[in-house]
Structure formats: structure tokens, C-alpha cells
C-alpha positions as CSV (number, residue, x, y, z in Angstrom):
1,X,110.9,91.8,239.2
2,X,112.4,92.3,235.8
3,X,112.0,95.4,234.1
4,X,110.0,96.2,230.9
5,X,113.7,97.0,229.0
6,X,115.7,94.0,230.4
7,X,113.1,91.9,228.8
8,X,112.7,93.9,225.7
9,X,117.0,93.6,225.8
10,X,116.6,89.8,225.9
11,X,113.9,89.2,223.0
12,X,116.5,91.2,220.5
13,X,119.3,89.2,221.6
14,X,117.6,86.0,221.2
15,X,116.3,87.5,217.8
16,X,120.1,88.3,216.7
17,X,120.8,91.7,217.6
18,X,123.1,92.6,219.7
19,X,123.4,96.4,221.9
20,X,125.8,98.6,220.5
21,X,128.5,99.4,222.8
22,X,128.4,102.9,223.5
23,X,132.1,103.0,223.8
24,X,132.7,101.7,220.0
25,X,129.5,103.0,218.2
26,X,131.2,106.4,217.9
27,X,134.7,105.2,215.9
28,X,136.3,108.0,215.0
29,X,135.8,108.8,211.1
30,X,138.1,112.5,211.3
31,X,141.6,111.9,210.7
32,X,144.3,113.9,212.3
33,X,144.7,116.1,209.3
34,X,141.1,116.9,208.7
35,X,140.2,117.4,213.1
36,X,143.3,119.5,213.0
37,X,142.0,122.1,209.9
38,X,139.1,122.4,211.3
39,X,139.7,123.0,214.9
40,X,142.1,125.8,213.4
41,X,139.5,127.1,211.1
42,X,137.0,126.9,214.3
43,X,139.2,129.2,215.9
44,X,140.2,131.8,213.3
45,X,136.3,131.7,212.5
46,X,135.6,131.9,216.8
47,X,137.9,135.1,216.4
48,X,136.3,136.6,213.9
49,X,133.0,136.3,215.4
50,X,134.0,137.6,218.5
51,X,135.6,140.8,217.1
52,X,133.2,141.3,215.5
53,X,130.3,140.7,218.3
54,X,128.6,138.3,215.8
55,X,127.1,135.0,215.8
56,X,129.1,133.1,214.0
57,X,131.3,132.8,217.4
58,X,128.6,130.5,218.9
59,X,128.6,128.6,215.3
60,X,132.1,127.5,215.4
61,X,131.2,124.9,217.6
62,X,130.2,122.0,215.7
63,X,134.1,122.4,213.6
64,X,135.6,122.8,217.1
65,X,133.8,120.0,218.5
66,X,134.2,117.5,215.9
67,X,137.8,118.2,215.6
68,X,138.3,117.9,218.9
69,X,136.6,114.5,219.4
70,X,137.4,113.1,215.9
71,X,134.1,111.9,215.2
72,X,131.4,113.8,212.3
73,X,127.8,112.6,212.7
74,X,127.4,113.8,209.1
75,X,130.0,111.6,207.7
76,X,127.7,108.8,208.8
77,X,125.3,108.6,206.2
78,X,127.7,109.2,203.6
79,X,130.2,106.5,204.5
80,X,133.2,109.1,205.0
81,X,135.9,108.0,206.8
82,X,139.2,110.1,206.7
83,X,141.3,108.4,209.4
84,X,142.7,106.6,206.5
85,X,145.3,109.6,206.2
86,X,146.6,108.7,209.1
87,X,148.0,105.5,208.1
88,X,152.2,105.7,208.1
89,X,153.6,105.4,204.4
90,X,154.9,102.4,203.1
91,X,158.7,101.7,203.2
92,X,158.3,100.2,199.7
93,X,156.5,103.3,198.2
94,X,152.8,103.9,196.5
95,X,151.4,100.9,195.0
């Protein structure tokens, strides 16, 4: 017997839609430059906030995080993408 969802699955695909791939929904939208400031600014902040038993140690997660993974949910709704930065230059110079 066929489940409710496999069914559910089939009517949207037959409508159009297609499942997102878990894999590829989450493209990375943090470039190098930008995961790499603020993993660093995630720790110096993780530092502070454990010297001074505060915290702000336990809020330096999300910088840490999205550095780390190179994805920002809140660059989603906004359409910011800064992977661009990671593009080599051009031999030929700015255009």
C-alpha cells in the first residue's frame, strides 16, 4: 500500500513541481572572504564572552556556523550572494 506522501509526491510532479534536492537547495551564498571574517569575528567575539562569563559566548554561533558552512539563511530573502568574490581575476583586467 502506497503511502499518503508518495501520492501527494506524485500529484505535484504530474502538476510541474519538482522536490528540491536537499543536497542543492542549500547553495552556498557566503564567499570565502565573507565565511572567513566572520568565523574570525565569531571567535574574537566567543573570547570575549567567555572572559568575560557573558552571553554573548553562546551568541557567536550563528557567525561561526554560517562561516563555517558557507551558507546565510538571511541572505535568502534578500537575494545576497557573495561567492561572487571568489571568482579568480581576469588575465585581461576589469572590464
Amino acid at each position: 500500500m502506497r503511502g499518503v506522501g508518495q501520492e501527494v509526491r506524485n500529484g505535484l510532479r504530474a502538476a510541474g513541481y519538482h522536490e528540491a534536492n536537499p543536497v542543492t537547495s542549500m547553495k552556498a551564498n557566503v564567499g570565502y572572504f565573507d565565511a572567513a571574517a566572520r568565523f574570525t569575528v565569531g571567535c574574537v567575539i566567543l573570547g570575549v564572552g567567555l572572559h568575560h562569563e557573558s552571553w554573548w559566548a553562546a551568541a557567536v554561533l550563528v557567525p561561526i556556523l554560517t562561516g563555517v558552512s558557507g551558507f546565510c539563511l538571511l541572505h535568502l530573502p534578500f537575494h545576497i550572494d557573495t561567492t561572487f568574490t571568489d571568482l579568480p581575476p581576469s588575465p585581461h583586467g576589469p572590464e
